[in-house]
PAZAPA-4460 file (N, C-alpha, C; in steps of 0.05 Angstrom, whole numbers, plus 32768, in hexadecimal, padded with zeros to 4 digits):
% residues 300
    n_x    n_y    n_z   ca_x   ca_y   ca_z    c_x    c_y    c_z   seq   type   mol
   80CA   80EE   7E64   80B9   8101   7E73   80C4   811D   7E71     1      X     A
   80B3   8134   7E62   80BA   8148   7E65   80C1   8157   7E81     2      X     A
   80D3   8160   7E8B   80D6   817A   7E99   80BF   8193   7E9A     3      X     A
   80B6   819A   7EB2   809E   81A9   7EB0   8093   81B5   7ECE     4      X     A
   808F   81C5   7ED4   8074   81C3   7EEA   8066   81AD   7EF5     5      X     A
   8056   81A4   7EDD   8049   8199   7EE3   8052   8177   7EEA     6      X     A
   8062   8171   7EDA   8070   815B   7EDC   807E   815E   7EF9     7      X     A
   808E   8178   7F03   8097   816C   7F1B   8087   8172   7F2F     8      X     A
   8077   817B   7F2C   805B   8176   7F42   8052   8154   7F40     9      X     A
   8053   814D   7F36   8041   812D   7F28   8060   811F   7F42    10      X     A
   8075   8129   7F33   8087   8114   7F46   808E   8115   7F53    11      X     A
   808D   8133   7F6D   808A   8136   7F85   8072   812E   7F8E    12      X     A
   805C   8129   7F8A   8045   811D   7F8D   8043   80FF   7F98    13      X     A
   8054   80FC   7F8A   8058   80E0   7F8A   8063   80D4   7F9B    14      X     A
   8084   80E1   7F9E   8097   80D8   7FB2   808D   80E2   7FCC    15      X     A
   807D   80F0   7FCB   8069   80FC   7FE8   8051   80ED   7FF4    16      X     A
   804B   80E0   7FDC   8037   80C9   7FE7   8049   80B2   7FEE    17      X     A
   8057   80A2   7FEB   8067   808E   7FF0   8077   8095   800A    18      X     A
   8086   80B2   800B   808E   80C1   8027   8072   80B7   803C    19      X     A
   8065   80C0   8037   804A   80C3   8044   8048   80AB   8054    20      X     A
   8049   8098   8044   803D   8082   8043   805A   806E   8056    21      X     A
   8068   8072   8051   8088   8075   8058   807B   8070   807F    22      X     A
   8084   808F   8080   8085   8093   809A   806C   8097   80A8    23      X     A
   8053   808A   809B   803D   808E   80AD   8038   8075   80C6    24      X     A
   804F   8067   80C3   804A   8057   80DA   8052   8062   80F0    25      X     A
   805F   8078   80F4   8064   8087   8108   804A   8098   8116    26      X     A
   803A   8094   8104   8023   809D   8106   8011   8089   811A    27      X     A
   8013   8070   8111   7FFD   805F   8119   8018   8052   813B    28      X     A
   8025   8063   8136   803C   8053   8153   8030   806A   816D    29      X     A
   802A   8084   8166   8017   8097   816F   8002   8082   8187    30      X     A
   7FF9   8077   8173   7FD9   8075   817D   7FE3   804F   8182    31      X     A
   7FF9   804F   818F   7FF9   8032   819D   7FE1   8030   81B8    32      X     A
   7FD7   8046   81C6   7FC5   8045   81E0   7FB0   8028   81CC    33      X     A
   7FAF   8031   81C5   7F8D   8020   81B0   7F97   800F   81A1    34      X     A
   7F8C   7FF0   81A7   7F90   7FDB   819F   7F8F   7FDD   817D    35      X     A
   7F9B   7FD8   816C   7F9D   7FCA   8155   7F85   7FCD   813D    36      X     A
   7F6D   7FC3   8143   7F57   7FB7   8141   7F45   7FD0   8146    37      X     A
   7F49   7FDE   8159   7F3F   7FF2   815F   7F44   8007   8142    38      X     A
   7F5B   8010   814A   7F67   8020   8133   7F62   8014   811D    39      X     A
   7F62   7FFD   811A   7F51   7FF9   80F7   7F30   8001   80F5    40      X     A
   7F25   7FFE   8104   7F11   7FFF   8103   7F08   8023   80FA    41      X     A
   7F18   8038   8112   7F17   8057   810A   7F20   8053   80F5    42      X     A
   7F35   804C   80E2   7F47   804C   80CB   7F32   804A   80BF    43      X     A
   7F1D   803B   80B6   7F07   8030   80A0   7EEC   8047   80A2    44      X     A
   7EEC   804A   80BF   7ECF   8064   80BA   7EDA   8084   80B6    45      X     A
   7EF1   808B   80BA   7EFC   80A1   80BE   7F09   80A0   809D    46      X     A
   7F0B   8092   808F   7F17   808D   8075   7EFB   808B   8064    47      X     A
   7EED   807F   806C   7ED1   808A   8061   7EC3   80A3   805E    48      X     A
   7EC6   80A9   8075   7EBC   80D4   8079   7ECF   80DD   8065    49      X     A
   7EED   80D9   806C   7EFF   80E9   805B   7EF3   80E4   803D    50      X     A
   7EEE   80C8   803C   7EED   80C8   8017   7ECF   80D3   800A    51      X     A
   7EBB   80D2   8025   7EA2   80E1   8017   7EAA   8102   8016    52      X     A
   7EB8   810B   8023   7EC2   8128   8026   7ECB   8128   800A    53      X     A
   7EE2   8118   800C   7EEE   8122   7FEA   7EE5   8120   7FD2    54      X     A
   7EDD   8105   7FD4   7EC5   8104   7FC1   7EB2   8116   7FB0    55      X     A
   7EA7   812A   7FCB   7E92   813B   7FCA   7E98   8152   7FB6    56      X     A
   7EB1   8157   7FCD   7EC9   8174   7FBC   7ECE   8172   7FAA    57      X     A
   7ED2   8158   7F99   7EDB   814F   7F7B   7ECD   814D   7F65    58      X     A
   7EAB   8145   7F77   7E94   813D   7F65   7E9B   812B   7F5D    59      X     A
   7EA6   8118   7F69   7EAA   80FA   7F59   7E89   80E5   7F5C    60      X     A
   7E7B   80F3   7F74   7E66   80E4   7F72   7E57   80DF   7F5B    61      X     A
   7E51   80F6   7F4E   7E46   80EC   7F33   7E4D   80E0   7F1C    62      X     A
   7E35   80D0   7F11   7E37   80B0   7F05   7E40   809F   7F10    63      X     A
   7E4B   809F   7F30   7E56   8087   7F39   7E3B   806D   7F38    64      X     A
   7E2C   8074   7F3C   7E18   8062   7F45   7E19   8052   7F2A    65      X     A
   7E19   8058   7F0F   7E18   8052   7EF4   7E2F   8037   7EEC    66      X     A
   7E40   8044   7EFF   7E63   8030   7EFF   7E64   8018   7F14    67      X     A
   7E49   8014   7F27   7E52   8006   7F35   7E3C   7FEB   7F2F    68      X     A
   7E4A   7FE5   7F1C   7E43   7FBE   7F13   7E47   7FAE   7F1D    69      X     A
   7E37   7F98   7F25   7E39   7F84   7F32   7E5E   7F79   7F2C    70      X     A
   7E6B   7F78   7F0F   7E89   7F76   7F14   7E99   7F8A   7F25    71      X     A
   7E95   7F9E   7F1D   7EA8   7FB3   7F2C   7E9C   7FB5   7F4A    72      X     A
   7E7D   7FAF   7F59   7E87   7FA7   7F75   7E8D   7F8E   7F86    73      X     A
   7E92   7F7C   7F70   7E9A   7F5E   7F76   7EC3   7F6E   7F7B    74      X     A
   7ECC   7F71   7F67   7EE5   7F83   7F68   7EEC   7F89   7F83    75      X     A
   7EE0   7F99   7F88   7EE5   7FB5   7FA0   7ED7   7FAA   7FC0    76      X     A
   7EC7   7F92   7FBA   7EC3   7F86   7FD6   7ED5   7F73   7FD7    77      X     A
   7EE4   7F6A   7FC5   7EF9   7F56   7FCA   7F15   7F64   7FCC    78      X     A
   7F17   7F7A   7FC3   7F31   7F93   7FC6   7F27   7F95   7FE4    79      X     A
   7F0E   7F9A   7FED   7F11   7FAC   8014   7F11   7F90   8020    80      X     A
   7F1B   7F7D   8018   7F22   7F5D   8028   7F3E   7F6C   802F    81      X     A
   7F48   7F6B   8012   7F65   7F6F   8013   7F6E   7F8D   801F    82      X     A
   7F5E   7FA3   801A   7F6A   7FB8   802C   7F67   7FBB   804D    83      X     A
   7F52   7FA7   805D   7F51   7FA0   8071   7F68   7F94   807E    84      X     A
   7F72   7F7E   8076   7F7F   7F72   8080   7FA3   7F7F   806F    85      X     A
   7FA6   7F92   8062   7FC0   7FA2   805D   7FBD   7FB0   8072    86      X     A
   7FA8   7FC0   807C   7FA8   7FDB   808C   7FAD   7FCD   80AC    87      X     A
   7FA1   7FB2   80B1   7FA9   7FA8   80C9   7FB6   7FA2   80D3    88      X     A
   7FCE   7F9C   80B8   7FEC   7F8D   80BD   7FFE   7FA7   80C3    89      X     A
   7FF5   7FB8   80B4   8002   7FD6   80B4   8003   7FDE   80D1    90      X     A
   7FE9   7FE0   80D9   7FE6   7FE8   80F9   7FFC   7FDA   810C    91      X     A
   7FED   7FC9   8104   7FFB   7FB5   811E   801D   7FB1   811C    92      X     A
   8025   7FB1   8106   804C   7FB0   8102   8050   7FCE   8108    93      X     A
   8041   7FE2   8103   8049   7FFF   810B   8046   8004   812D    94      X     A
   8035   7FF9   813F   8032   7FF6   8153   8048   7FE4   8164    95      X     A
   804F   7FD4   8159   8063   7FBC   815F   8076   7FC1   8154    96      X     A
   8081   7FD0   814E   809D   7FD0   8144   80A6   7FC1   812D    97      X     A
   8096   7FC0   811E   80A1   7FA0   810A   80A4   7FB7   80E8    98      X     A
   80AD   7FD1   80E7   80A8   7FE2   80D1   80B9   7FCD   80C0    99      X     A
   80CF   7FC8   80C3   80E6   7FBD   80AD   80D1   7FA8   809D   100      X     A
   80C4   7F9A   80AA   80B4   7F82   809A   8099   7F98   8092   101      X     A
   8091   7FA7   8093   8077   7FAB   808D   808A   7FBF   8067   102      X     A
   809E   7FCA   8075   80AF   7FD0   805D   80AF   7FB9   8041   103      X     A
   80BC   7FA1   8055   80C7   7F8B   803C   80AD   7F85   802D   104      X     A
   808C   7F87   803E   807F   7F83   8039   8075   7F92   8019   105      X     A
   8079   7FAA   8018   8075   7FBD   8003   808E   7FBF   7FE8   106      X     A
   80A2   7FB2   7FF8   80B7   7FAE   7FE8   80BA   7F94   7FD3   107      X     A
   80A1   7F79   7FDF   8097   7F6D   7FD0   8081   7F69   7FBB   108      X     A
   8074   7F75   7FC8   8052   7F7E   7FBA   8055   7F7E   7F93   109      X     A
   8067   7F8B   7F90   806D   7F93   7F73   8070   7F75   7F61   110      X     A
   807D   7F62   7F72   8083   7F49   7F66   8066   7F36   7F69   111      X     A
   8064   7F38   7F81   803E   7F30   7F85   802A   7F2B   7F6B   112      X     A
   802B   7F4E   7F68   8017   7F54   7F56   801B   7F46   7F3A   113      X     A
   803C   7F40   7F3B   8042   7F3D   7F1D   803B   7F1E   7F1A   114      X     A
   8043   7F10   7F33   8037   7EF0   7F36   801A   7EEB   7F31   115      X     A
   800C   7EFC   7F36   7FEF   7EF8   7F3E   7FE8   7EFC   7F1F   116      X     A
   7FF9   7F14   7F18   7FF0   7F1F   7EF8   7FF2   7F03   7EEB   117      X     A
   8009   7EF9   7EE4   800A   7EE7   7EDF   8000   7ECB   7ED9   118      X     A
   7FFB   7EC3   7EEF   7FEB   7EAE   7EFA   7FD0   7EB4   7EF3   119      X     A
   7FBE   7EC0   7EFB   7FA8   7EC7   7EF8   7F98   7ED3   7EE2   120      X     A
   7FA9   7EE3   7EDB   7F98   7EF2   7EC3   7FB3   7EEB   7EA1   121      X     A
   7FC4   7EDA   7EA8   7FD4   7ED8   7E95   7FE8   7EE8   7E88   122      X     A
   7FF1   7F06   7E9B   800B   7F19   7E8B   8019   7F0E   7E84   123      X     A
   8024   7F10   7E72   803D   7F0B   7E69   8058   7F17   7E78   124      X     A
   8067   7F02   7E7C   807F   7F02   7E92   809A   7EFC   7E84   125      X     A
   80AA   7F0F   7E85   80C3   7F11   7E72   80D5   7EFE   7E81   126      X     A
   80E9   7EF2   7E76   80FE   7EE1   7E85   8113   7EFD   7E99   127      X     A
   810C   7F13   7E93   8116   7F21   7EA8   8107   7F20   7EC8   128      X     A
   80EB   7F23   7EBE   80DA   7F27   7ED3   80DD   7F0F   7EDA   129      X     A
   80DB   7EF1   7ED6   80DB   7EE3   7EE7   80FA   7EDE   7EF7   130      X     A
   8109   7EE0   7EEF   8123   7EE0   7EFB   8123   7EF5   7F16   131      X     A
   811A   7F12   7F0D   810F   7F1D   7F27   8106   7F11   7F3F   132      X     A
   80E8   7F04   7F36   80D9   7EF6   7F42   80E7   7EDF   7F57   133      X     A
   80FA   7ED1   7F48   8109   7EB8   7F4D   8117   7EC5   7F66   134      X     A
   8123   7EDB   7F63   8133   7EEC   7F79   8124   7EF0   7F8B   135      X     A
   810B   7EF6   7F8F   8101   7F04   7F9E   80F8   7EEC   7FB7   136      X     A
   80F1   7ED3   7F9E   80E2   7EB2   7FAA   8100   7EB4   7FC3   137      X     A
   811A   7EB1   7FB1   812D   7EAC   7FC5   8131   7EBB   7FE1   138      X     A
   8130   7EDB   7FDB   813F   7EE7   7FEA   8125   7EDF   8006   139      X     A
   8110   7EDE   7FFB   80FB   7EDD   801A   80FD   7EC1   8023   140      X     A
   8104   7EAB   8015   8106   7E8B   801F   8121   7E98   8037   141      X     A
   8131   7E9E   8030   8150   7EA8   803F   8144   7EB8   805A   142      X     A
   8131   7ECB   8053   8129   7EDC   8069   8119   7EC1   807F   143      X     A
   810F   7EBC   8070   80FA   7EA8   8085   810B   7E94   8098   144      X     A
   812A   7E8F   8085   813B   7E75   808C   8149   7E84   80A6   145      X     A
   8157   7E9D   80A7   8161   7E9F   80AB   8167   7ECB   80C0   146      X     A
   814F   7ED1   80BA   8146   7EEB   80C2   8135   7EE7   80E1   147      X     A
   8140   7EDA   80FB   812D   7ECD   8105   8121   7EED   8115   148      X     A
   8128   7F07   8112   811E   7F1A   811F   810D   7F29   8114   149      X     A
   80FA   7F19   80F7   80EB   7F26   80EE   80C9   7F1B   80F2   150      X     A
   80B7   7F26   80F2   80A2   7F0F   80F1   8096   7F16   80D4   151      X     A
   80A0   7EFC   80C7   809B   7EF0   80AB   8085   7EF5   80A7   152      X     A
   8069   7EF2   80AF   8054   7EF0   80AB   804C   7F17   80A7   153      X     A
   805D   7F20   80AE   804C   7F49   80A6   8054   7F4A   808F   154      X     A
   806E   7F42   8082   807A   7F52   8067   806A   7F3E   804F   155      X     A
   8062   7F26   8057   805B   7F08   8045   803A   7F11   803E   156      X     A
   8025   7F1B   8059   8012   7F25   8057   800B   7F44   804B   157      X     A
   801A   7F56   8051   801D   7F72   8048   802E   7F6A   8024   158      X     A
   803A   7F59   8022   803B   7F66   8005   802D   7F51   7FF3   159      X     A
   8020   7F41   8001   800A   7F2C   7FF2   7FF0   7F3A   7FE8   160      X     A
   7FE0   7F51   8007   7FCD   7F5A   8004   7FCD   7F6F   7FEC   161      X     A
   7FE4   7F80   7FF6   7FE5   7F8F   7FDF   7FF0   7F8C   7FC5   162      X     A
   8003   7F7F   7FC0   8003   7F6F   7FAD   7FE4   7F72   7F9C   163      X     A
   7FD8   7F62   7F9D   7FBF   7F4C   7F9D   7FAE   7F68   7F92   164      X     A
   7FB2   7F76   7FA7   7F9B   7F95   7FA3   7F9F   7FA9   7F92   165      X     A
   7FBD   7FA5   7F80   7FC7   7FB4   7F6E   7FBC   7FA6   7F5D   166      X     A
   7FB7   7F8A   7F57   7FAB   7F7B   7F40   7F92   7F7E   7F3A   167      X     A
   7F7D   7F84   7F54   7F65   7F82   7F52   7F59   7F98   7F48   168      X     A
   7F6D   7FAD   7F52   7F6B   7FD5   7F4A   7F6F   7FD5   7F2C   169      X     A
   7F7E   7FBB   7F1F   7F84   7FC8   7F03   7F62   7FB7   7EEF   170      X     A
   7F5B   7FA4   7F02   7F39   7FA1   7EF6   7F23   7FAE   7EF1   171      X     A
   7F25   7FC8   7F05   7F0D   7FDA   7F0A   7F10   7FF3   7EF7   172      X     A
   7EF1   7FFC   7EF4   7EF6   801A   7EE6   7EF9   8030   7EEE   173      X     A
   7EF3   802C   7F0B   7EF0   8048   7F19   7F10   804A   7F23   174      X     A
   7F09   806D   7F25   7F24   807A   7F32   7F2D   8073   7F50   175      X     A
   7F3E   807A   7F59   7F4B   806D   7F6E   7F35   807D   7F89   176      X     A
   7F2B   8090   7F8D   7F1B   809B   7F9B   7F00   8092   7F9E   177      X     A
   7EF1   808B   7F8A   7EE2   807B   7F85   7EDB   805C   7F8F   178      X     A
   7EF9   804F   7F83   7EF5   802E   7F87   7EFD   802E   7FA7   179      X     A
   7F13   8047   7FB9   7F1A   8042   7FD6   7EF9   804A   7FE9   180      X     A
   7EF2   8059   7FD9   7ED6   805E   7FE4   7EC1   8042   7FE8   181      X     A
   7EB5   8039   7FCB   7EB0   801E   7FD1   7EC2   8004   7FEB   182      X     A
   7EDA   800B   7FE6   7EE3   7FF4   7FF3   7ED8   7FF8   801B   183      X     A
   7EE2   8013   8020   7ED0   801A   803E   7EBB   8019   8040   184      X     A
   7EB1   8021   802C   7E89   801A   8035   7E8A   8004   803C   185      X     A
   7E93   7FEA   8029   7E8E   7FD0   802E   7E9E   7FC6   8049   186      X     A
   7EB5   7FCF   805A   7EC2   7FCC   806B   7EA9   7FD5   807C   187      X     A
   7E9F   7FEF   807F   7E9C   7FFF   8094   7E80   7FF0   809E   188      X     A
   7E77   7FE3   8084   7E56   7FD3   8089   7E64   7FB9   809B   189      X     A
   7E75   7FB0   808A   7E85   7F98   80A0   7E8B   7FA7   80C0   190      X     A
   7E91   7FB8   80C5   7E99   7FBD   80DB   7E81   7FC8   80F3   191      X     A
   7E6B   7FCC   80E1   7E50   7FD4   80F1   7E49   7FB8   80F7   192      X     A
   7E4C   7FAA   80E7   7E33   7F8C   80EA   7E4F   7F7E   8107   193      X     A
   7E67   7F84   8101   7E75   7F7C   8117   7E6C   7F7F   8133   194      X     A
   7E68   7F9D   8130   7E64   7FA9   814F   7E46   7FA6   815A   195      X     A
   7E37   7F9C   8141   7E17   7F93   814F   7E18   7F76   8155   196      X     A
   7E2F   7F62   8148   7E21   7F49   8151   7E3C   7F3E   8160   197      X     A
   7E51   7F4F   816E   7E62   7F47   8180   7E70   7F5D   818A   198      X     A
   7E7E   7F4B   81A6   7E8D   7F5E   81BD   7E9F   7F78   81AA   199      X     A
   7E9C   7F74   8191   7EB6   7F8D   818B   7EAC   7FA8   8190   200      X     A
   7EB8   7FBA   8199   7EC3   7FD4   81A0   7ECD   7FE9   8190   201      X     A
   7EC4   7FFE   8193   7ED6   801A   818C   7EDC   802B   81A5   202      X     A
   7ED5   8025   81BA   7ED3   8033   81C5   7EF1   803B   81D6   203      X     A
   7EFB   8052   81DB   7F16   805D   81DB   7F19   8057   81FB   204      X     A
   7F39   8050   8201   7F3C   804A   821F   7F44   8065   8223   205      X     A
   7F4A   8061   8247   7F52   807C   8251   7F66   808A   8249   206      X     A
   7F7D   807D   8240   7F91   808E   8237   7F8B   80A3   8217   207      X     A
   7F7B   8093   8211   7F76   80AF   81F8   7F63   80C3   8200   208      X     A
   7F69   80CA   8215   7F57   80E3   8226   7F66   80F9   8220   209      X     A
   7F83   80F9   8206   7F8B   810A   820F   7F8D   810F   81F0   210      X     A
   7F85   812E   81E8   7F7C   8141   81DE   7F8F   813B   81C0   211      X     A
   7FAE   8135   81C2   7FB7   8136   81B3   7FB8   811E   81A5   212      X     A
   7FA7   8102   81B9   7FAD   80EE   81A7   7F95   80F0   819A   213      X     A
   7F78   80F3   81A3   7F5F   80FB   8192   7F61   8105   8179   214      X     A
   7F71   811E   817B   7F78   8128   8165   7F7E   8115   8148   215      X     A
   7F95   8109   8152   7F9E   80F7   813E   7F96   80E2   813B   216      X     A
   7F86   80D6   814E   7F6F   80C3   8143   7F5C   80CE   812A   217      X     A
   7F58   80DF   8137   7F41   80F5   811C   7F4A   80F6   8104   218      X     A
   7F6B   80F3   80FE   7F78   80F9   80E8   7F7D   80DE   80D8   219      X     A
   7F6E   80CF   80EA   7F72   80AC   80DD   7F65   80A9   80B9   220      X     A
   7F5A   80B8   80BD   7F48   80B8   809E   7F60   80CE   8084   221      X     A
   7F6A   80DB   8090   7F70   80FA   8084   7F92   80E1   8076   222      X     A
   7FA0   80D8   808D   7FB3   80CA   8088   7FAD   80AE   8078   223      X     A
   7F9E   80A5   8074   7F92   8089   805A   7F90   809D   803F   224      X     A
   7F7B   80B4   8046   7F76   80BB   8028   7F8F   80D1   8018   225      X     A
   7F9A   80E0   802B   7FAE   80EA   801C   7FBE   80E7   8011   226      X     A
   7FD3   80D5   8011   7FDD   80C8   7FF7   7FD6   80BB   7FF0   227      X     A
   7FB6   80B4   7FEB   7FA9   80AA   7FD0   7FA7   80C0   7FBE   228      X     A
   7FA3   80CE   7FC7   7FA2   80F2   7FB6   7FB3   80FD   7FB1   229      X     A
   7FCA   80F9   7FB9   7FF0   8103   7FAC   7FEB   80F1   7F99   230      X     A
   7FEA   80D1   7FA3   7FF6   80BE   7F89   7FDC   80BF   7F6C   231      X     A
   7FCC   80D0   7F7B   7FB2   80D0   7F5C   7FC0   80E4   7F4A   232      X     A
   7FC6   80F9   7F60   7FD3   810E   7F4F   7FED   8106   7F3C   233      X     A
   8000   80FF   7F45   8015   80E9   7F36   800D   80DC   7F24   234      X     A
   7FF8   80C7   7F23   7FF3   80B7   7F0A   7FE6   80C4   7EF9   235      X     A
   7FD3   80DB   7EFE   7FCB   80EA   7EE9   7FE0   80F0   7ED4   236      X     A
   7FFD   80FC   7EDA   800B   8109   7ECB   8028   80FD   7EC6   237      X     A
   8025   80EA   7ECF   803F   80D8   7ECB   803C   80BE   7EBB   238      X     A
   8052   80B8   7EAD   8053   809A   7EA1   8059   8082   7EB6   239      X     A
   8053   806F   7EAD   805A   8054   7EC0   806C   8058   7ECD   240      X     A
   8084   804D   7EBD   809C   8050   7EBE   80A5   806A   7ECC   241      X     A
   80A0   807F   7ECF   80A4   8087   7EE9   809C   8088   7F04   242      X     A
   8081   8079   7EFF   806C   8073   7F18   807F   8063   7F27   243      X     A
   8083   804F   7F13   8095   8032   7F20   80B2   8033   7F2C   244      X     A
   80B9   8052   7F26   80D5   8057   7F3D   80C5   8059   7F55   245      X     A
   80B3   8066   7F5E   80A2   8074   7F7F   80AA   8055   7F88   246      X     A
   80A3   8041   7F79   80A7   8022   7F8A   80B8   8020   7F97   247      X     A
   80CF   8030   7F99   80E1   8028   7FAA   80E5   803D   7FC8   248      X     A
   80CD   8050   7FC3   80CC   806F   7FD7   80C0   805E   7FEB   249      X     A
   80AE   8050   7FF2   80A3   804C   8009   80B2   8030   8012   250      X     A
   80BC   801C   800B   80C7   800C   8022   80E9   8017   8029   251      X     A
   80ED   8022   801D   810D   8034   8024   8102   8043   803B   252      X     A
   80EF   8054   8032   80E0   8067   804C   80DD   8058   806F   253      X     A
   80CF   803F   8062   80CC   802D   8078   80E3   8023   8088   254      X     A
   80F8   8020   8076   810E   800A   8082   8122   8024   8094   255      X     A
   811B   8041   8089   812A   8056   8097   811E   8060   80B5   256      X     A
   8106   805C   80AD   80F6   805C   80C6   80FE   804B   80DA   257      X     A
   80FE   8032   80CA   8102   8019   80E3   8112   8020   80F5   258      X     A
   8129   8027   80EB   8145   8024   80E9   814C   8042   8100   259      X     A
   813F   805A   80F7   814A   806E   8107   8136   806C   8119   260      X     A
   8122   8070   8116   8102   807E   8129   8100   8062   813A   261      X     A
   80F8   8050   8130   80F5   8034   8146   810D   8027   8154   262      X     A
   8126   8026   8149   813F   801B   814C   8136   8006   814C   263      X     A
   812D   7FF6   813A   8123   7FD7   813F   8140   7FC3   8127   264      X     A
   813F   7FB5   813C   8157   7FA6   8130   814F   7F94   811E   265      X     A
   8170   7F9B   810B   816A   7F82   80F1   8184   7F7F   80E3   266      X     A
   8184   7F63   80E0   8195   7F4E   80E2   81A6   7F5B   80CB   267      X     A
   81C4   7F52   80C8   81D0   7F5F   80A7   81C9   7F45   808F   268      X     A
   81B5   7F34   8098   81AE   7F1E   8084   818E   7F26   807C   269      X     A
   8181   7F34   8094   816C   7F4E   8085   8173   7F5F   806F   270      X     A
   817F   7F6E   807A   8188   7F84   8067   819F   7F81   8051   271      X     A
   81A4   7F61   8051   81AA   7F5D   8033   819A   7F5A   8022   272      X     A
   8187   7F46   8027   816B   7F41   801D   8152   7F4F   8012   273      X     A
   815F   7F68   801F   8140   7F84   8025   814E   7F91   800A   274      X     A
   8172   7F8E   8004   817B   7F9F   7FF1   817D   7F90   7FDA   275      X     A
   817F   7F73   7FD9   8171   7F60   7FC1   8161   7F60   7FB5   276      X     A
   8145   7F63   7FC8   8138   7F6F   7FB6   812A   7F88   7FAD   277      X     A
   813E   7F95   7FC2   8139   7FB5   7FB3   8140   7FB5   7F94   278      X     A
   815F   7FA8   7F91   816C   7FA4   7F76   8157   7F99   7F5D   279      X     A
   8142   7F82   7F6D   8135   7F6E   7F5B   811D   7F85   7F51   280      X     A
   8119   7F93   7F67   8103   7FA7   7F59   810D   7FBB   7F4E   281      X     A
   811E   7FC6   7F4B   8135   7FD4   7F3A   8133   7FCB   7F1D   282      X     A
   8140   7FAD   7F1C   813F   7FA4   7F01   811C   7FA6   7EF9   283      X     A
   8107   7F9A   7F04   80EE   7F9C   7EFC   80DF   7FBE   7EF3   284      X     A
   80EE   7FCE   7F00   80E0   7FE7   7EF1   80F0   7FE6   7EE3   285      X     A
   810E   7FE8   7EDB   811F   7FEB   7EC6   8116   7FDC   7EAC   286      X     A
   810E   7FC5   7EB1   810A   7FB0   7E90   80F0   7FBE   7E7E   287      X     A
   80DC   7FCE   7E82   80D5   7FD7   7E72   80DB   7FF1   7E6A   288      X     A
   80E9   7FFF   7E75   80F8   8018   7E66   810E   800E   7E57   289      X     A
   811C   7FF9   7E5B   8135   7FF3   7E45   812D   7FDC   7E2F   290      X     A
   8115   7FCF   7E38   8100   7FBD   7E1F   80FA   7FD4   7E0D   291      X     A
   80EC   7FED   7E13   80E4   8000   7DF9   80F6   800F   7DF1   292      X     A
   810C   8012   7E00   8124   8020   7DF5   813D   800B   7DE0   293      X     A
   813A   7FF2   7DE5   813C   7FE3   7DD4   8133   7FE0   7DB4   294      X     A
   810F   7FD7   7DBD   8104   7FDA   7DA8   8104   7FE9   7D98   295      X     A
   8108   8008   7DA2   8109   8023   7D8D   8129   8028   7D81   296      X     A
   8132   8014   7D88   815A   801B   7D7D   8152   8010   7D65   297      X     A
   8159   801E   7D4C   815B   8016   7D32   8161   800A   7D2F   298      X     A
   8163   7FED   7D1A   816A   7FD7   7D0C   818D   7FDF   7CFE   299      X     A
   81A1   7FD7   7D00   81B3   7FD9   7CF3   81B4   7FD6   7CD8   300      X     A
***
């Protein structure tokens, strides 16, 4: 990668979206007054406004209608399954104190995708990458055996969903503004037909009477779409292989958070584990920069 302007815009971009993304559970620890469920619910219509706003500004609306095939919205209604239930686990471990797992959660995802790739659509999987993989099977059997102050079920679900949603994103044709757009409409229609044919609620209790938490309710949309829009900017002008260092900016982000801002405790058989497979995703961005740097070493 050249040196440039523009290049280190692309990779501050980047490490700013993952920052972002990092410490926005400090964000959603804000707005503990409001149940869980609640806050997902603003999260999906307020992330909607934001994305028809940007949308608008971008002119991405046009020819969308042309792009949206019965495959590509089979895609993107089965992606807002999976961004529903990421954004819920998010809430709720950010509300509850549980950041360290919603971390490990993102700190697995990368291996996820590569299983699912695998399995599913057939990638090809190097005896490096599965050895990774093998690490990763271990280090969370150990967490589960033996981590009893974590709840297993945020980091297992958060890096399954997304996982899963990185696979489904690499099916579609549309840009990331676009396909997050589709995925809320189809949430936000789920969330209307909710509130007409049962007891569910938006409606705010007394404690958000107060001016400053309104505010940041309002910002529920502004915080989903903005580092979609750093990290667009990033992939525009960057290669993989540097995309695939940011992988390690947001659960570090998370586990610093945990650690200073929540003081939530964790075991030193966590945080051997959390640094296992930091290492395992280490080696997994590393094997294709030293596979083509291989390949291009001249023949003796």
């Amino acid at each position: 990668m050249r040196a440039g302007p523009g290049n280190l815009s692309a990779v501050l971009s980047g490490v700013a979206a993952n920052l972002f993304l990092g410490f926005s559970s400090l964000f959603w620890w804000e707005l503990a007054a409001l149940p869980p469920a609640t806050l997902l619910g603003y999260r999906i219509l307020l992330s909607l406004a934001t994305l028809a706003v940007v949308m608008a500004m971008l002119d991405r609306f046009r020819g969308l209608g042309a792009r949206l095939t019965g495959r590509v919205l089979a895609i993107h209604a089965a992606a807002a399954g999976l961004v529903v239930i990421n954004w819920g686990t998010f809430i709720w471990a950010s509300i509850h104190g549980h950041v360290v797992e919603s971390g490990l959660g993102y700190l697995i995802a990368p291996f996820v995708a590569i299983a699912v790739g695998a399995v599913a659509v057939g990638d090809p999987t190097s005896w490096i990458r599965k050895g990774a993989l093998a690490v990763i099977v271990a280090a969370v059997c150990v967490m589960v055996q033996r981590s009893g102050e974590l709840q297993h079920w945020v980091y297992l679900v958060i890096g399954a969903t997304w996982g899963a949603y990185a696979c489904l994103k690499k099916l579609t044709t549309l840009d990331a503004f676009s396909g997050l757009l589709c995925e809320t409409v189809v949430l936000a229609a789920l969330l209307a037909l909710s509130l007409a044919v049962s007891a569910t609620s938006l409606r705010l209790p007394a404690p958000m009477a107060d001016p400053g938490l309104l505010v940041l309710l309002a910002l529920c949309g502004v915080v989903s779409v903005l580092p979609l829009w750093l990290f667009s900017l990033a992939a525009a002008r960057l290669r993989l292989s540097v995309m695939g260092l940011f992988q390690f900016v947001l659960p570090t982000t998370q586990l610093f958070v945990a650690l200073v801002f929540y003081r939530q405790a964790v075991s030193p058989n966590t945080l051997l584990c959390f640094a296992v497979i930091w290492i395992a995703l280490g080696v997994l961005v590393a094997e294709p920069v030293v596979s083509r740097a291989l390949g291009a070493r001249p023949a003796a």
